[in-house]
N, CA and C atoms as an extended XYZ file, in Angstrom:
336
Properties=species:S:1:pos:R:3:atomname:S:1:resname:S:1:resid:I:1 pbc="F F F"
N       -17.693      -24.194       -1.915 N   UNK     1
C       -18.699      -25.138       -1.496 CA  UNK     1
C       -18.622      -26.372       -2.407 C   UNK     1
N       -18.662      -27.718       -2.216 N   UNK     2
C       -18.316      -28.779       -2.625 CA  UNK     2
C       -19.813      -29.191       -2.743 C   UNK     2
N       -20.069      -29.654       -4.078 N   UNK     3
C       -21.572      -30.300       -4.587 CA  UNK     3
C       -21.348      -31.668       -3.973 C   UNK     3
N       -22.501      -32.294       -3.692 N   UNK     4
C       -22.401      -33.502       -3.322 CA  UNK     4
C       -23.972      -34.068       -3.892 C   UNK     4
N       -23.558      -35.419       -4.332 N   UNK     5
C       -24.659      -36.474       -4.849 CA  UNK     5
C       -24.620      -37.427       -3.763 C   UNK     5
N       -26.053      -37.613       -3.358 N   UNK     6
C       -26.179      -38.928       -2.945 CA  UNK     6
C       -27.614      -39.796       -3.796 C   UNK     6
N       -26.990      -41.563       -3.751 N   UNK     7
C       -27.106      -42.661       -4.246 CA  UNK     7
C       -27.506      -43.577       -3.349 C   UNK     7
N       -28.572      -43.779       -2.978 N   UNK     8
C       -28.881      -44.895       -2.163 CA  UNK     8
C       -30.736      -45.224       -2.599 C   UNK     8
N       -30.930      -46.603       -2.582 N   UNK     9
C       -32.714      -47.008       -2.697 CA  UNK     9
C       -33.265      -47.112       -1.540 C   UNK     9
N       -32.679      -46.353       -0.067 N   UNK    10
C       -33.439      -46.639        1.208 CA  UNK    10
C       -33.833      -45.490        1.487 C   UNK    10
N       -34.519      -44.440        1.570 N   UNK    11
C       -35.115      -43.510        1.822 CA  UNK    11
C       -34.683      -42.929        2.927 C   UNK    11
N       -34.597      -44.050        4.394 N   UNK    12
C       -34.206      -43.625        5.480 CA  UNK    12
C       -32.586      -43.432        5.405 C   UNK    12
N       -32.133      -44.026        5.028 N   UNK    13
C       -30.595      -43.926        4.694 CA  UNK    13
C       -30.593      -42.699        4.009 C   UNK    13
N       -30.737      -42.314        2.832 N   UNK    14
C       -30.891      -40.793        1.966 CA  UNK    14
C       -30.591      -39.523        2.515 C   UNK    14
N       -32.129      -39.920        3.583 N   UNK    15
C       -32.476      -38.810        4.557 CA  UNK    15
C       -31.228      -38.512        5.549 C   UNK    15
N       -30.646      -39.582        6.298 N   UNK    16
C       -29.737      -39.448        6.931 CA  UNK    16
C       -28.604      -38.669        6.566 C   UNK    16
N       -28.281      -39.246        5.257 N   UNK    17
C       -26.726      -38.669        4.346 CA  UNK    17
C       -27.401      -37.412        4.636 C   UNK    17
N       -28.533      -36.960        4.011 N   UNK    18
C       -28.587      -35.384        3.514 CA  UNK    18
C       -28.846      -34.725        4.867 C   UNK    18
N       -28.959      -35.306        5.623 N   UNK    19
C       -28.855      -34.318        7.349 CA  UNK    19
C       -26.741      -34.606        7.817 C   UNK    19
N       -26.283      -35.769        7.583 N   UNK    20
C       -24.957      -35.221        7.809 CA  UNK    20
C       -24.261      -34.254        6.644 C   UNK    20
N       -24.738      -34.631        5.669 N   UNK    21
C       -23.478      -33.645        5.067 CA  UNK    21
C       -24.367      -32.225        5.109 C   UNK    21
N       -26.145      -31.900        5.036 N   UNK    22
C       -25.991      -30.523        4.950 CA  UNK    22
C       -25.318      -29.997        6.204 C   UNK    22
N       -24.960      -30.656        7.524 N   UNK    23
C       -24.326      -29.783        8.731 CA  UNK    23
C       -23.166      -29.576        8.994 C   UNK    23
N       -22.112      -30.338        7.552 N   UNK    24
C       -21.102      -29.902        7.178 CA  UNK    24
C       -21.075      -28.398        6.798 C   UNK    24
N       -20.834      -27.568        6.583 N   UNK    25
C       -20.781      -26.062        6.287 CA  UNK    25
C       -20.315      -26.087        4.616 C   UNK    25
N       -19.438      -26.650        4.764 N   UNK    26
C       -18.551      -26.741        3.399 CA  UNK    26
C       -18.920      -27.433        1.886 C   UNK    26
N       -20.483      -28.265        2.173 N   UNK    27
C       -20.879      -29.268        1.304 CA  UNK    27
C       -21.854      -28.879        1.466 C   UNK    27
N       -22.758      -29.240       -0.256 N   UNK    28
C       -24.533      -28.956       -0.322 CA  UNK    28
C       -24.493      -30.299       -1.469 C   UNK    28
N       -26.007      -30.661       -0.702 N   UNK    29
C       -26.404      -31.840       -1.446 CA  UNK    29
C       -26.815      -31.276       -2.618 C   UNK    29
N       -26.481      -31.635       -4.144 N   UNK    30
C       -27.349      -30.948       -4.977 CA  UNK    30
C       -28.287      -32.000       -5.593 C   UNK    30
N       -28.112      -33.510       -5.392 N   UNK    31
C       -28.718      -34.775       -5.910 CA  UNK    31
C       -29.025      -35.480       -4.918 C   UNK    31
N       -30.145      -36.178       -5.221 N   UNK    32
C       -30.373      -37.713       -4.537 CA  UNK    32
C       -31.224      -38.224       -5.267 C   UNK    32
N       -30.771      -39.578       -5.582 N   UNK    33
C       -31.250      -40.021       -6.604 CA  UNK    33
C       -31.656      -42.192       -5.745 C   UNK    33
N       -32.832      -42.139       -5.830 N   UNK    34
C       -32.852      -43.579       -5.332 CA  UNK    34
C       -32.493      -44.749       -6.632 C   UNK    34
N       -31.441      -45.133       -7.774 N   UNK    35
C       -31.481      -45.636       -8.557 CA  UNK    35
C       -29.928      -45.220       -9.115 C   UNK    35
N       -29.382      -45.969       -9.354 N   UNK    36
C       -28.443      -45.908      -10.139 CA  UNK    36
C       -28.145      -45.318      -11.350 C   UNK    36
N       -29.443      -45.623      -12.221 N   UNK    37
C       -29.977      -44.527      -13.673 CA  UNK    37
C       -29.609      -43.451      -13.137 C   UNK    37
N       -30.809      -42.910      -11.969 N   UNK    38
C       -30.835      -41.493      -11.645 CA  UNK    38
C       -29.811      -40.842      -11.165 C   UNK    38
N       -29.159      -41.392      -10.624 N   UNK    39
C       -27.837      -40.639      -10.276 CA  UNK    39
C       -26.890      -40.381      -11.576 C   UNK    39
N       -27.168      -41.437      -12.361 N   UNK    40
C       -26.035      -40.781      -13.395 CA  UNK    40
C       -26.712      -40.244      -14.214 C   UNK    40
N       -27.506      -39.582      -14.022 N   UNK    41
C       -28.314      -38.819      -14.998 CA  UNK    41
C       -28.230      -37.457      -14.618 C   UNK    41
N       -28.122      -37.675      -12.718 N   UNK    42
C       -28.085      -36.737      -12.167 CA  UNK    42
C       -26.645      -35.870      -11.870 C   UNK    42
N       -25.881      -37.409      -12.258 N   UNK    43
C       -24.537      -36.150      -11.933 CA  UNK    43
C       -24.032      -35.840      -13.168 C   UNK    43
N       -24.084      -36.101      -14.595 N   UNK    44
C       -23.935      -35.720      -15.407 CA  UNK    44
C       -24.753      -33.923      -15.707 C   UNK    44
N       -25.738      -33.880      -15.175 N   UNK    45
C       -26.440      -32.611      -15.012 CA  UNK    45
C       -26.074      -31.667      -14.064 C   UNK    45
N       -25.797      -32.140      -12.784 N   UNK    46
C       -25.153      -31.061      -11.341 CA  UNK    46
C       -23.463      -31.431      -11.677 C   UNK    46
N       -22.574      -32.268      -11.775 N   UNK    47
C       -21.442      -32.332      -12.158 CA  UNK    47
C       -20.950      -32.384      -10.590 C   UNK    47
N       -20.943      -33.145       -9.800 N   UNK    48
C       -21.114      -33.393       -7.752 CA  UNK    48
C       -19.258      -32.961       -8.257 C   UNK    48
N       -18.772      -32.934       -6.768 N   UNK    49
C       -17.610      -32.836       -6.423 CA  UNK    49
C       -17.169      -34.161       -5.664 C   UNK    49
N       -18.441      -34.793       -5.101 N   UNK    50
C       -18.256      -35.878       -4.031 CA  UNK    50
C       -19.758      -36.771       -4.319 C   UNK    50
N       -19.604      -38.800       -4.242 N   UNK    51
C       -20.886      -38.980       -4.662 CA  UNK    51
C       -20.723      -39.620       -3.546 C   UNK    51
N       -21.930      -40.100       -2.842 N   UNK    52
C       -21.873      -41.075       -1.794 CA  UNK    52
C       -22.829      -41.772       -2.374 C   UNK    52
N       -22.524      -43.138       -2.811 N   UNK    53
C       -22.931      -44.086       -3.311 CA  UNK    53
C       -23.467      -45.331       -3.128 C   UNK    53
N       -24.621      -45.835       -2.833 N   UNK    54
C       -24.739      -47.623       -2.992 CA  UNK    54
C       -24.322      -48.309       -3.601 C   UNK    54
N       -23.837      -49.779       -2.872 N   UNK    55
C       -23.418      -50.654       -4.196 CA  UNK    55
C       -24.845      -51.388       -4.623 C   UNK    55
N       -25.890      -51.405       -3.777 N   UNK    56
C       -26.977      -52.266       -4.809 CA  UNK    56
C       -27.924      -51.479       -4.384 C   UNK    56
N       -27.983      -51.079       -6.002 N   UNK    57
C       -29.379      -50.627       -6.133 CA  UNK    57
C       -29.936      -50.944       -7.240 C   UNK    57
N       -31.280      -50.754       -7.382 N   UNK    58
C       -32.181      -50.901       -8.637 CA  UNK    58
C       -31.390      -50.967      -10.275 C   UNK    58
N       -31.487      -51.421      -11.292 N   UNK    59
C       -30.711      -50.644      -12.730 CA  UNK    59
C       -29.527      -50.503      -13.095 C   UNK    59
N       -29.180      -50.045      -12.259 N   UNK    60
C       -27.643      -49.826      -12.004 CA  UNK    60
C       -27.087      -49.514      -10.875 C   UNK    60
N       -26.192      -50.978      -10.251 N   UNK    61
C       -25.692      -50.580       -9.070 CA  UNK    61
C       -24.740      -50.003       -8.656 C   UNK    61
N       -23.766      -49.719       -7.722 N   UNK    62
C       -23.203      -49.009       -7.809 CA  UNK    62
C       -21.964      -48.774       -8.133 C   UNK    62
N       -21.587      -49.985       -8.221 N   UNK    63
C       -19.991      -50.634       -9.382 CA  UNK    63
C       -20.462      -50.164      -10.349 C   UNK    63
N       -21.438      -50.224      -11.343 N   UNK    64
C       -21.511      -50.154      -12.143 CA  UNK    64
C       -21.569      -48.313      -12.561 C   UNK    64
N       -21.956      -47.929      -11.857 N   UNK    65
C       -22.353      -46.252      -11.704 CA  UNK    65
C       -21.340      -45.956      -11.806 C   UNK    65
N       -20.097      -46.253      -11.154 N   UNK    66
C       -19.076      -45.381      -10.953 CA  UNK    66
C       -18.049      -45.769      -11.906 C   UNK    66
N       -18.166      -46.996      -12.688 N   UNK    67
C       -17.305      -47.406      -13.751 CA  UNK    67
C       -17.453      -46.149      -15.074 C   UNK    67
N       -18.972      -45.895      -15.139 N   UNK    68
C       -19.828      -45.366      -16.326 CA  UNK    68
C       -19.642      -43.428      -15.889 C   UNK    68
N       -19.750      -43.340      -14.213 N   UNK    69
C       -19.762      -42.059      -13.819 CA  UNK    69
C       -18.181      -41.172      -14.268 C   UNK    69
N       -16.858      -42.603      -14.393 N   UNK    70
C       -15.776      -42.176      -14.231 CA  UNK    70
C       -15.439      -41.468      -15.604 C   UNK    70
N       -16.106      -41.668      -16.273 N   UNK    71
C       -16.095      -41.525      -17.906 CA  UNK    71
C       -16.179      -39.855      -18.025 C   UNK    71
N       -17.067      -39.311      -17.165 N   UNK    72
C       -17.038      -37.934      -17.253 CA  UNK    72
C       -16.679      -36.950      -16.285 C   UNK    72
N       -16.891      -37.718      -15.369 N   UNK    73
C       -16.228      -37.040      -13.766 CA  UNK    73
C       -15.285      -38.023      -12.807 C   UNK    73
N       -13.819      -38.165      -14.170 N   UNK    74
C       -12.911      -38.824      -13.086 CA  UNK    74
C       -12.074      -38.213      -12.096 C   UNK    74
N       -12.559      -37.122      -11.894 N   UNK    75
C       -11.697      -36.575      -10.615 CA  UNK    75
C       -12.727      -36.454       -9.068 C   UNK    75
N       -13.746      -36.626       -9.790 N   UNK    76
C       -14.604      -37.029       -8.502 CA  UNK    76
C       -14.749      -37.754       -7.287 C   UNK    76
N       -14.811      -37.303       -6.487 N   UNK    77
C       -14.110      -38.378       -5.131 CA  UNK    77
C       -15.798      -39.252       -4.851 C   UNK    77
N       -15.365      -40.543       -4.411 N   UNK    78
C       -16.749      -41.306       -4.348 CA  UNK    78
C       -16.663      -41.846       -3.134 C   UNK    78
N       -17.677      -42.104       -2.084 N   UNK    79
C       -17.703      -43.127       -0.983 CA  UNK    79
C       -18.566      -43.879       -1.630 C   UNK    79
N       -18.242      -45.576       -0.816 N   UNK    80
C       -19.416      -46.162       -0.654 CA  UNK    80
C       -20.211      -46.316        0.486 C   UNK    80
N       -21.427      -46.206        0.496 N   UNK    81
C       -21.630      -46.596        1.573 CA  UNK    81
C       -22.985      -47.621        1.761 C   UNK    81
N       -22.453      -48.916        1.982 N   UNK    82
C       -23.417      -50.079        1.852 CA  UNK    82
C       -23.254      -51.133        3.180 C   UNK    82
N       -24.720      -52.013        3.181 N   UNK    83
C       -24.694      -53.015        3.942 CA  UNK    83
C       -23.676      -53.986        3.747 C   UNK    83
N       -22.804      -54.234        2.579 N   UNK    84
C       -22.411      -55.599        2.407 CA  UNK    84
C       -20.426      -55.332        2.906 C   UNK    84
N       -20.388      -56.413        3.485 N   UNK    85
C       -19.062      -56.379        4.208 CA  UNK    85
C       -18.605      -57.634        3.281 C   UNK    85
N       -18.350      -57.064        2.013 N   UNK    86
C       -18.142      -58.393        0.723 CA  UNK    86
C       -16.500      -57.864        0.371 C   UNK    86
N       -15.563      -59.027        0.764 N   UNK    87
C       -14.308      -58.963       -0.015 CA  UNK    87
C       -13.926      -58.011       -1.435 C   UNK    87
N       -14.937      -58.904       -2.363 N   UNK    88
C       -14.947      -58.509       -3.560 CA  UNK    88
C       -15.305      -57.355       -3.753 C   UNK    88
N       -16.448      -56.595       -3.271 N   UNK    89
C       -17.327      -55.354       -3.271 CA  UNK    89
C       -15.823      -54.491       -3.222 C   UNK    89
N       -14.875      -54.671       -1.906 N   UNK    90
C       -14.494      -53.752       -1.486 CA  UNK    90
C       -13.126      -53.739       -2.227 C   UNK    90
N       -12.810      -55.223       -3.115 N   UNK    91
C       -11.799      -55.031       -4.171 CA  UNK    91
C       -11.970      -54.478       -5.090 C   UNK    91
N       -13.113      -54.680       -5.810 N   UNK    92
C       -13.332      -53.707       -6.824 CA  UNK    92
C       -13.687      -52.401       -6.749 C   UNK    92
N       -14.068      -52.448       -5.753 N   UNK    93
C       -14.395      -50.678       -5.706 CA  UNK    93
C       -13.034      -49.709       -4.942 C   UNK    93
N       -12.179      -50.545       -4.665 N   UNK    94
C       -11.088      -50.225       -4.959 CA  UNK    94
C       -10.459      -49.875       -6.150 C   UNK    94
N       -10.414      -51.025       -7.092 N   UNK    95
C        -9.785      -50.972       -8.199 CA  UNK    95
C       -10.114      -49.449       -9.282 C   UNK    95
N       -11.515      -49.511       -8.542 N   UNK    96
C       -12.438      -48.198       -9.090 CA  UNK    96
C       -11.599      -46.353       -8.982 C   UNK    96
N       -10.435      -46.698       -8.069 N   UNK    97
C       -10.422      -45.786       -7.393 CA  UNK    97
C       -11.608      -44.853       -6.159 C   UNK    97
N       -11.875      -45.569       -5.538 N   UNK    98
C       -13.528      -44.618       -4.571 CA  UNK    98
C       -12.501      -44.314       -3.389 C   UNK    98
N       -12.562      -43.199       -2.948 N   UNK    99
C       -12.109      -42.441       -1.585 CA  UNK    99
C       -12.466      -43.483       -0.678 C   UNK    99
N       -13.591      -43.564       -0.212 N   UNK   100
C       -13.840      -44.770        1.273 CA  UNK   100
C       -15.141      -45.719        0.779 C   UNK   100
N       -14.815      -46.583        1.456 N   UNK   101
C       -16.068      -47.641        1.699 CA  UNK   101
C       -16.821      -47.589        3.365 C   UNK   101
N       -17.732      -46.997        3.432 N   UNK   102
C       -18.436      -47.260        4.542 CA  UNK   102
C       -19.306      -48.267        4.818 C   UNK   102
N       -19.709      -49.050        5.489 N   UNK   103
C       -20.333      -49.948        6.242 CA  UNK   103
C       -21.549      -49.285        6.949 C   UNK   103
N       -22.783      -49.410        6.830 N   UNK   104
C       -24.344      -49.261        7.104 CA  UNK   104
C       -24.042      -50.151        8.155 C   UNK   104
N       -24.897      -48.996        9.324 N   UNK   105
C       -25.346      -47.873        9.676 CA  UNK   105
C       -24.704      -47.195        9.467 C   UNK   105
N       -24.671      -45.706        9.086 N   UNK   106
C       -23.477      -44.722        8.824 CA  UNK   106
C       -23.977      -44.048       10.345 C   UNK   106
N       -22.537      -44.027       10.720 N   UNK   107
C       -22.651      -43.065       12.245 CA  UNK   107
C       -22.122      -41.950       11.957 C   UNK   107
N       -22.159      -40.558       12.469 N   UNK   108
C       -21.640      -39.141       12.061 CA  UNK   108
C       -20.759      -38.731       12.230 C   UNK   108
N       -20.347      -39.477       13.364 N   UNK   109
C       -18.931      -39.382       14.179 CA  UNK   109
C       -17.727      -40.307       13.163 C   UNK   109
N       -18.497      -41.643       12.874 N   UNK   110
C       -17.096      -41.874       11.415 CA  UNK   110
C       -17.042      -41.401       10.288 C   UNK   110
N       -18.144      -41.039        9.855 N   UNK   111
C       -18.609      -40.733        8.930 CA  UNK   111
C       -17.555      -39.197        8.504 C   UNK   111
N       -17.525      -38.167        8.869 N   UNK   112
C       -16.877      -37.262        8.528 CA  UNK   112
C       -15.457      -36.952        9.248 C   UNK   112
């Protein structure tokens, strides 16, 4: 079973992630954290297998999370998944190494 964190400050978005991936079989949410702090607070404590991530949120966004997250869990696979369809966003979070960048609305059908 593959731990999974999710990272997002929209509540309705959250909710969503944690209804697609719990109907994955293979994945359990063990985090959600609305804040950037909290997630890395949080995956330093659950240790995720997979984070699905915002790039802006509160404190620490989500470039920044995963620069700081990579430090202890660099084998961790990361999505993003945000409103912004930004060049740069999606260069650097490249450079980051992150598995995918998704684009909000997350639909279920691309999504997995």
């Amino acid at each position: 079973m593959y731990k999974v964190l999710i990272a997002d400050d929209e509540d309705i978005i959250c909710r969503g992630l944690v209804s697609m991936v719990s109907a994955c079989g293979e994945m359990e949410v063990v985090a959600v954290a609305e804040d950037g702090e909290i997630a890395l607070e949080k995956a330093r404590e659950c240790l995720p297998d997979l984070m699905i991530v915002d790039i802006n949120m509160p404190f620490l966004n989500g470039l920044e999370f995963i620069e700081k997250v990579h430090v202890f869990l660099p084998d961790a696979a990361i999505i993003i998944v945000t409103g912004y369809e930004n060049f740069e966003f999606v260069q650097k979070a490249l450079q980051l190494g992150v598995t995918d960048y998704v684009l909000k609305p997350v639909m279920e059908d691309s999504f997995f």
